[in-house]
C-alpha angles and dihedrals in degrees: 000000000000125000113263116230118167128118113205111211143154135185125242137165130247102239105157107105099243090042109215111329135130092322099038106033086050088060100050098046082053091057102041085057094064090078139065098221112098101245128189141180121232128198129163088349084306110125133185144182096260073210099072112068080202092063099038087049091054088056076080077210110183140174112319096007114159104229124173113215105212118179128175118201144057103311088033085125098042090044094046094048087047094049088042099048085043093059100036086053085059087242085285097295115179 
């Protein structure tokens, strides 16, 4: 059985008006934590757990950031589309 080694990720911009910030990071650490796969945000080299709403508050991610969303395990593709999606939709921001 050989070692697995892939990383699945995609890009997405912030586009809520706040960014993500008490409201919105809450959510989506919320969210990241429903799978098993490690997932982290990466921004300028800078990379953090999207599981620790610490972490994902020091981004500093604001309108229009540019964030990539990476997981490794065995939902990484299901974890990476639904944090994607959450934070396209604007995480439902009126």
């Amino acid at each position: 059985m050989g070692v697995r080694c892939t990383v699945y990720s995609k890009t997405v911009i912030v586009v809520n008006q706040v960014g993500l910030y008490a409201k919105a990071a809450t959510s989506f650490v919320q969210k990241a934590n429903e799978f098993k796969s490690t997932v982290w945000i990466e921004k300028d080299e800078r990379r953090v757990n999207a599981k620790s709403l610490l972490g994902i508050l020091s981004m500093g991610l604001t309108r229009d950031s540019e964030m990539t969303i990476l997981a490794e395990g065995k939902d990484e593709q299901e974890a990476v589309n639904a944090l994607c999606d959450l934070v396209a939709s604007g995480f439902s921001e009126q």
